[in-house]
C-alpha positions in Angstrom: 0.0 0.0 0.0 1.1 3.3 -1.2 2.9 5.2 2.3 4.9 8.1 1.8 8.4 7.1 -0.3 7.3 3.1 -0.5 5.0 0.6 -1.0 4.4 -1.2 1.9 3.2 -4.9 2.3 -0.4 -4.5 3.9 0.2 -7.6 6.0 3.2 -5.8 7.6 0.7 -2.7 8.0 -1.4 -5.0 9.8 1.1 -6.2 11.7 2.3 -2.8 12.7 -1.2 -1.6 13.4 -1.9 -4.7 15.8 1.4 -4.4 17.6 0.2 -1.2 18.6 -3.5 -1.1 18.8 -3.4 1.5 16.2 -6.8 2.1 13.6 -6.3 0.4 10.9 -4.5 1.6 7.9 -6.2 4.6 5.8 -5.1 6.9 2.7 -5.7 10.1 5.0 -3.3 8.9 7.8 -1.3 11.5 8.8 1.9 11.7 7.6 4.1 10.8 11.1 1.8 7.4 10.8 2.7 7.3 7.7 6.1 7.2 7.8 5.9 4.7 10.9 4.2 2.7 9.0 7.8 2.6 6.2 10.2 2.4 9.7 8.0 -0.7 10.8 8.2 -2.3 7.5 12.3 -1.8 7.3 12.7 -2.9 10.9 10.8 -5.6 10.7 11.3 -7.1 7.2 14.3 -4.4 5.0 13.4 -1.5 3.2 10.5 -1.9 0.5 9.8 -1.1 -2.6 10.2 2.8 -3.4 7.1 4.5 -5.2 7.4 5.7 -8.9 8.3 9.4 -8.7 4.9 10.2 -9.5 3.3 8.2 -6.9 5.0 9.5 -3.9 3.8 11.8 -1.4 4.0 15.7 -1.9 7.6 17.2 -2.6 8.0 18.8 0.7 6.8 15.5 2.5 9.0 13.3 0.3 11.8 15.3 1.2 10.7 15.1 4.9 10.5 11.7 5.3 13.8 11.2 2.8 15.9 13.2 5.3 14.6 10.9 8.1 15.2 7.5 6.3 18.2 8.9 5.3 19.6 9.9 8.4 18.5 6.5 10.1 19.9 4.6 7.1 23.6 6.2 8.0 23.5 5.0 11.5 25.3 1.5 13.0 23.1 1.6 15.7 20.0 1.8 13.4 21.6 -1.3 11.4 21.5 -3.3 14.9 18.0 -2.3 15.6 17.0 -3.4 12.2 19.0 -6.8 13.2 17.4 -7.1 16.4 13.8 -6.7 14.8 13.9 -8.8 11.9 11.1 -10.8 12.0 9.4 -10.1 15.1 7.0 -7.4 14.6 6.6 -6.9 18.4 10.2 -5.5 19.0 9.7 -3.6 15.3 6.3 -2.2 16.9 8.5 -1.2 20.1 11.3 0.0 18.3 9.0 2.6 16.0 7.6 3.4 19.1 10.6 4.4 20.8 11.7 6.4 17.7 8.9 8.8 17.6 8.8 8.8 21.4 12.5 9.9 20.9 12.1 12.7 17.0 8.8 14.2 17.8 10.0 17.2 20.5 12.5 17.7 17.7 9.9 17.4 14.6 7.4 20.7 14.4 3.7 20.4 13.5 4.6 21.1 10.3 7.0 18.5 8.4 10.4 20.4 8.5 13.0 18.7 9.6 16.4 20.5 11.8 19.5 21.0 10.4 21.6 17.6 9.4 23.9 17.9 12.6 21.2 18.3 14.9 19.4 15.5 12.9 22.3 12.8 13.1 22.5 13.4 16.7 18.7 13.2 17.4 18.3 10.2 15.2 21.6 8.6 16.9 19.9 9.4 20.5 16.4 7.6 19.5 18.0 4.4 17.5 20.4 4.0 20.8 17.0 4.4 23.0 15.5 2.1 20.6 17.9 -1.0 20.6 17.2 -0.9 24.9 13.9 -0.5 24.6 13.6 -3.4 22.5 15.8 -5.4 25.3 13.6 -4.4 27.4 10.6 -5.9 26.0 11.9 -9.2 25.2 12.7 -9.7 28.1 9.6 -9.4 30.0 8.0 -11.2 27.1 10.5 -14.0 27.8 8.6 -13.7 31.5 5.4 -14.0 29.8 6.2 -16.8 27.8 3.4 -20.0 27.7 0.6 -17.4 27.7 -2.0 -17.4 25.5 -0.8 -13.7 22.8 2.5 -13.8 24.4 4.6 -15.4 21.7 7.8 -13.2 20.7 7.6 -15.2 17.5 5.5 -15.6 14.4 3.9 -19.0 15.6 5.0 -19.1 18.8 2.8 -21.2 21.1 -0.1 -19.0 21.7 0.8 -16.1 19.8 -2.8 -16.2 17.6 -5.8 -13.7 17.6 -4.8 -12.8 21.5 -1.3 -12.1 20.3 -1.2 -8.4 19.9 -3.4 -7.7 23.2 -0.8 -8.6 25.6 2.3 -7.3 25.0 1.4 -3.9 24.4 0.0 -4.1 27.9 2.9 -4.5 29.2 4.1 -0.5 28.5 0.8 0.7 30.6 0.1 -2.3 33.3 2.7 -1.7 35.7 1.9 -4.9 37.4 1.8 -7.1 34.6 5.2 -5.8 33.6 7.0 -6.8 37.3 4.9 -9.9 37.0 6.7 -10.3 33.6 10.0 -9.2 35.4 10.1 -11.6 38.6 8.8 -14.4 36.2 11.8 -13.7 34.0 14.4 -14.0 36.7 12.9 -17.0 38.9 12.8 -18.8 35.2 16.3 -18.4 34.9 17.3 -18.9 38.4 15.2 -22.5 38.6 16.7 -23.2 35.0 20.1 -22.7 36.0 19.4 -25.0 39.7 18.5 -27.8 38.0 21.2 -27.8 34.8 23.6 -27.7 38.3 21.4 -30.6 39.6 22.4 -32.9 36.7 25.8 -31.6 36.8 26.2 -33.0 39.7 24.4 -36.2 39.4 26.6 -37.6 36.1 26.6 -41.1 36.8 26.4 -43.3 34.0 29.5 -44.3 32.0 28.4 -42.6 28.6 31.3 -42.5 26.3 35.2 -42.5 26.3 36.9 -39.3 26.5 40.4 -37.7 27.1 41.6 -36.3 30.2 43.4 -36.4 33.5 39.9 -37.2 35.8 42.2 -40.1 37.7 38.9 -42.0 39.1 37.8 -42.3 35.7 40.7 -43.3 34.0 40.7 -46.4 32.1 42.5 -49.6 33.2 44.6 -49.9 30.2 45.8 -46.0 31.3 46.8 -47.8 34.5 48.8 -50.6 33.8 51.1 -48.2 32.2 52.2 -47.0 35.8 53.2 -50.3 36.4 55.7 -50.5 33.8 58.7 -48.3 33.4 59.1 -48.3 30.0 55.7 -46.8 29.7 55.1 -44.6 33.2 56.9 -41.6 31.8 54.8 -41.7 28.4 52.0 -42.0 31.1 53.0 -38.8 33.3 53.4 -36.7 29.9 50.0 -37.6 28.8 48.6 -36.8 32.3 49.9 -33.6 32.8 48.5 -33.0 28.9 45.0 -34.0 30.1 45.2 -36.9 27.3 44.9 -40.2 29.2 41.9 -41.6 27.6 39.0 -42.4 30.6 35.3 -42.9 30.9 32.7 -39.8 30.4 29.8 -39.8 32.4 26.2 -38.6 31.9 23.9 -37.4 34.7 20.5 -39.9 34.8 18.8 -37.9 37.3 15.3 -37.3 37.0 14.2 -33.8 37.9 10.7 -33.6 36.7 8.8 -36.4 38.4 5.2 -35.8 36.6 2.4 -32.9 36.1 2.2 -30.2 38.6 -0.8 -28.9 39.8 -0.2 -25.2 41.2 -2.9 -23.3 44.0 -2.3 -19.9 44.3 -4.5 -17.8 47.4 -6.6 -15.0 46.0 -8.0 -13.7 49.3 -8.3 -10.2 49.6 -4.8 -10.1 52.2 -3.2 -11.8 48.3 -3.8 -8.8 46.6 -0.4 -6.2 46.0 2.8 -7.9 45.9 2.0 -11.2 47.3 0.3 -11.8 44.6 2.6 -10.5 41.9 5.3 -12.8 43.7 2.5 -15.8 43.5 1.6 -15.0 39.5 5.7 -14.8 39.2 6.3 -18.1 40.4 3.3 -20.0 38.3 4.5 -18.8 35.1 8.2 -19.9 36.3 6.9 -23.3 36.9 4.5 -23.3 33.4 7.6 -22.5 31.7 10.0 -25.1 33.9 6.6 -27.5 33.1 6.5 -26.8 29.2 10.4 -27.2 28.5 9.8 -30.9 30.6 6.6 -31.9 28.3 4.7 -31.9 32.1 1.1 -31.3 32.3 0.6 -27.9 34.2 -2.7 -27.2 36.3 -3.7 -23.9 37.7 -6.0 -23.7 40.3 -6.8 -19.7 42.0 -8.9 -19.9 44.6 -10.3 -17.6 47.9 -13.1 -19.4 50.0 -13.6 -21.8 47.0 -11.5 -22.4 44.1 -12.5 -19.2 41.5 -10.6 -20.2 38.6 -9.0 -23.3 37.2 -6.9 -23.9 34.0 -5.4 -26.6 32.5 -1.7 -26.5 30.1 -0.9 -29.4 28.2 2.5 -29.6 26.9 3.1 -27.6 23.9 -0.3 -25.8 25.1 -0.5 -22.2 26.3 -2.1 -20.5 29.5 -4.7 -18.0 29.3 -4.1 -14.4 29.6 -7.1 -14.4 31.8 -4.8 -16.4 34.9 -2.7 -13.2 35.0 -5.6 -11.1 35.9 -7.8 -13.2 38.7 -8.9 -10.6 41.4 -7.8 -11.0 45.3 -11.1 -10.8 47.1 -12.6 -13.3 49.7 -11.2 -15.7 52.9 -9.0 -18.7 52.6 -9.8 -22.5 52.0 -7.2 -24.4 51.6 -9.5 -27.2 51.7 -11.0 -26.6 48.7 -8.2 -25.9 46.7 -6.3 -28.9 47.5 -9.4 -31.1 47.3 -10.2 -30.1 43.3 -6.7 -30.5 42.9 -6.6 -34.1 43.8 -9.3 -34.3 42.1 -7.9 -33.4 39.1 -5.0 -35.6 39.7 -7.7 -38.6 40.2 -10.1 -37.9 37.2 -6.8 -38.3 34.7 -4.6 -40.8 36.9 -2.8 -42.5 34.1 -1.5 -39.1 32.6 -1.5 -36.9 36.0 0.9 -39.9 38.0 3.1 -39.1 40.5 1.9 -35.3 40.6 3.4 -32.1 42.6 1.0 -30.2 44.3 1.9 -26.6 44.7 0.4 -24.1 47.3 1.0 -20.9 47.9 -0.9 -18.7 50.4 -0.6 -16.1 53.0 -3.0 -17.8 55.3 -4.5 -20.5 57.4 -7.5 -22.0 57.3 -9.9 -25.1 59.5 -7.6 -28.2 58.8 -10.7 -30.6 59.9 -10.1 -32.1 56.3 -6.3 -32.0 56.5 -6.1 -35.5 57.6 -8.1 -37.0 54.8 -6.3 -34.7 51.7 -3.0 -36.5 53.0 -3.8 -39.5 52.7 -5.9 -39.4 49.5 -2.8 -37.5 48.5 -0.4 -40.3 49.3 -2.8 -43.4 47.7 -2.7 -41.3 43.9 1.2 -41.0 44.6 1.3 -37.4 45.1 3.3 -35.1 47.0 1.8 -31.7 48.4 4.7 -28.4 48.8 3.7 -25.4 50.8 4.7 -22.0 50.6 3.6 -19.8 52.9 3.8 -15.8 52.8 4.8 -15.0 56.0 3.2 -18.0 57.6 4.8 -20.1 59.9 5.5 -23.7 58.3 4.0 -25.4 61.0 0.7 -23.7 60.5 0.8 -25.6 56.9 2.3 -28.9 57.8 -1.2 -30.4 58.8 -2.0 -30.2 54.3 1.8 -30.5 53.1 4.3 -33.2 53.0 6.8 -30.2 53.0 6.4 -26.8 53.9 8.1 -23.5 54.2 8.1 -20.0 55.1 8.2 -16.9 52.4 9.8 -13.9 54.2 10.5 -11.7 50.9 8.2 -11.3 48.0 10.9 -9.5 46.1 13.1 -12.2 45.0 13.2 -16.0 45.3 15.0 -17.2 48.7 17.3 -20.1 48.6 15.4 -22.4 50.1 12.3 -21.9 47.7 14.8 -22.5 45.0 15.8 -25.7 46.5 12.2 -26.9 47.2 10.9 -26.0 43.7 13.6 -26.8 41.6 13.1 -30.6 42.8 9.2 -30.4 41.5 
């Protein structure tokens, strides 16, 4: 479709538009859409086709927006923005963003543009703004990953009609976005705890390497010691880390079946509790979804007020980031409906963890029963509780602990949920 200087691909104006939650595309647009529309299309797929002479815009707006391509075009750090976007037509629709954010105090109502120095140095300013802005997003969206419209990528799981509702969010919801942030970092920090965890449990003779591990040197590498002719050839190849021995591979297994996560939506949840809560069930989706584990999502107050279901290779709903705090505590009911999940698919939900976060207590006259339906379907029940005292959980969990800060994930957590 005709823009200012280029044709541009009307599925990359819809994609632009959608990014945004723009109106759709129209001849009349004025010309700073316009000319977003052309820095979309060469951040997110290279520079278009330019318009026959006679098909461009006015002479005074060509040579506005020429002077703006042009300037951009000259830039490195314009070049790596354009590298970082490729493809992705959420950081392209963050990057444009950023741009105008960055030109328009310098661009007047009318389309003039400042003198070339002044230009460089604006345009320099914005494409350097641009390229962390872009960081920035990815990374939260790397938070948000497994939701239903959060995919970073054309095809991405989830990433459909919803697609372009949820990200853009992000710039306005301030508590989606340190949702997205803390879900970020406890991915990572859970990721890196288990990698450790098979590190360390490498116990199966997998191959045969070279190096100068001396419990895993061969026997062949050892006989030469016993020879003189051969223990000096022996030393060399020791000290050289070339003595051939076994390599092992770790056979732990970290992800014993589906988890099934409860998170307290009571009205003492609400503020950071339950950003900290949200945090960690998107850090366990994502730990879930990289493991091919069934995920469950239970919310509940006095009874259980929402309930979602992630296959692997599924999504979550966006609608599990938003469930309101309001109501008492029953921890009753949320562990009951999740066992009963577990029961009603047995074969597929074996050997489930059961998740619970809360920030309260509630009549354990059932507690007794849960635990032992718990333990015949072979499944284990962790408790977190926000500044609750473990002991006031250990009547519904196998295991439970105490959550003293909502603003990062304490060692022990990482150690208890790391093993789900």
């Amino acid at each position: 479709m005709r823009r200012l200087l280029f044709d541009v691909s009307k599925w990359h104006l819809y994609l632009h538009r959608d990014a945004r939650n723009l109106p759709a595309v129209a001849e009349s647009d004025a010309p700073l859409r316009q000319l977003e529309d052309e820095l979309f299309d060469v951040l997110y797929a290279g520079e278009g086709p330019p318009l026959p002479q006679q098909q461009r815009a006015p002479e005074h707006l060509a040579a506005w927006a020429e002077g703006l391509h042009g300037a951009f075009k000259a830039l490195p750090a314009f070049e790596r923005l354009a590298r970082q976007c490729r493809g992705d037509a959420d950081a392209a629709a963050v990057a444009v963003e950023s741009l105008v954010e960055q030109l328009q105090p310098k661009l007047p109502e009318a389309p003039a543009l400042p003198e070339a120095g002044t230009l460089r140095r604006v345009a320099a300013r914005a494409s350097t703004e641009a390229l962390e802005a872009v960081a920035e997003a990815q990374e939260l969206a790397s938070g948000l990953a497994h939701v239903a419209g959060a995919g970073t990528e054309r095809g991405a799981p989830g990433n459909g009609e919803q697609a372009q509702r949820l990200l853009p969010r992000l710039r306005t919801d301030k508590r989606l976005r340190r949702v997205a942030e803390l879900a970020g970092r406890f991915k990572r920090i859970l990721a890196e705890k288990r990698r450790q965890r098979v590190r360390r449990g490498a116990d199966e003779v997998a191959d045969v390497e070279q190096g100068d591990t001396l419990a895993r040197l061969l026997s062949s590498e050892l006989a030469r010691l016993t020879h003189p002719r051969t223990r000096l050839a022996f030393l060399r190849d020791f000290t050289e880390k070339r003595c051939l021995q076994y390599r092992l591979a770790g056979t732990a297994t970290l992800g014993r079946g589906p988890l099934v996560l409860c998170i307290d939506k009571s009205g003492s949840m609400d503020g950071p509790k339950d950003v900290w809560a949200t945090a960690v069930a998107l850090a366990l989706l994502g730990m879930a979804q990289e493991e091919k584990r069934a995920f469950s999502l239970l919310c509940f107050s006095g009874t259980v007020t929402y309930e979602a279901t992630v296959p692997p290779g599924g999504a979550l709903p966006q609608d599990a980031l938003f469930v309101d705090c309001a109501g008492g505590t029953d921890i009753g009911a949320a562990l009951g409906r999740a066992l009963d999940i577990i029961q009603s698919e047995d074969a597929r939900m074996k050997a489930a963890d059961v998740v619970l976060v809360t920030d309260g207590i509630s009549d354990d006259d059932e507690a007794l029963v849960l635990r032992e339906r718990a333990q015949a379907l072979g499944a284990t029940v962790l408790g977190f509780g926000i500044d609750v005292a473990p002991e006031r959980l250990a009547p519904w969990c196998d295991h439970a602990q105490a959550i003293n800060s909502v603003e990062m994930l304490e060692p022990a957590a990482v150690e208890s949920l790391s093993r789900t």
